[in-house]
N, C-alpha and C positions, 0 to 999 in steps of 0.2 A: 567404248561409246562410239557408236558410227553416226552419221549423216540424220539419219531417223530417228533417232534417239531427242538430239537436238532438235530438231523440229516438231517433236513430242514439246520437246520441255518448254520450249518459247512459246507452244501453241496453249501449253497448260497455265503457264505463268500471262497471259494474254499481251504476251509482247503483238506487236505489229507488224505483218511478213511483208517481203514482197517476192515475188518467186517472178524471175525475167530470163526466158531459155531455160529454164531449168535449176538456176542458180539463185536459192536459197538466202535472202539478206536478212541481216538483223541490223539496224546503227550501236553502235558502239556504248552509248547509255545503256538505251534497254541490254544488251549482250551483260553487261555488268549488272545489271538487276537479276539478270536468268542465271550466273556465276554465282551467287550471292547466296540465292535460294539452294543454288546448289550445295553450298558449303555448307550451308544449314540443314541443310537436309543430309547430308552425311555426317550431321556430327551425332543425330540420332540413330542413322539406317545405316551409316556403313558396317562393313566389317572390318576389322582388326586388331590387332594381337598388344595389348595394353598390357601395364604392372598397375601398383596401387598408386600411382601418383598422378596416373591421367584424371586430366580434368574435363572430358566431354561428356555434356548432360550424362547422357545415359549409363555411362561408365558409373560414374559417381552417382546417381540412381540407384542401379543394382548394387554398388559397395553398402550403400547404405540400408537396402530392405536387407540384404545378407546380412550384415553388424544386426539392425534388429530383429531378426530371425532365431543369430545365435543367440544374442544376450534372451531373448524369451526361452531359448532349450535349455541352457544355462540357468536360469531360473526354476524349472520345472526338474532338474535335475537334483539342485540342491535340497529341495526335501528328501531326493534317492538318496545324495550324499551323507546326510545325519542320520538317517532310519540306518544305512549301514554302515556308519561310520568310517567315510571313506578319507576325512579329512576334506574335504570339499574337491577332489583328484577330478572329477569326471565334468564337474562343473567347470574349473579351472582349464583342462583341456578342451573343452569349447570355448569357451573364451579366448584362449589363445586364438584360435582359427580366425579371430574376427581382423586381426590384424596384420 
């Protein structure tokens, strides 16, 4: 993040500037308001490399359309499963995945 970046974001977030020679101010409040929005904004937009126990929106979001995703293939399977008598194998293996 450089210089511009930040006066994107404060400009977006409608902090109040003051620009004197060239340099760039924000007070200290607002700076923590523009911080804030930032955090929050990465806990949807970021990227990074999570397991199943993170807990940020989106993370937990997508775990959840996945879980019911499988459990509906896993459903549609198990009439596969009885017509061929698979023992329920193929349902159960999607299931598995949800977890």
């Amino acid at each position: 993040m450089n210089r511009d970046d930040i006066i994107r974001m404060a400009r977006e977030q409608g902090l109040p500037e003051t620009e004197v020679e060239g340099v760039f101010t924000v007070n200290s409040d607002d700076l923590g308001r523009l911080l804030a929005a930032e955090r929050e904004r990465l806990k949807w937009d970021g990227i990074h490399s999570c397991g199943n126990d993170c807990q940020r929106p989106a993370c937990v979001q997508a775990r959840e359309q996945r879980a019911r995703i499988y459990e509906e293939c896993a459903k549609a399977v198990e009439v596969f499963d009885k017509t061929f008598q698979t023992g329920g194998v193929i349902a159960h293996a999607i299931r598995a995945r949800i977890k």
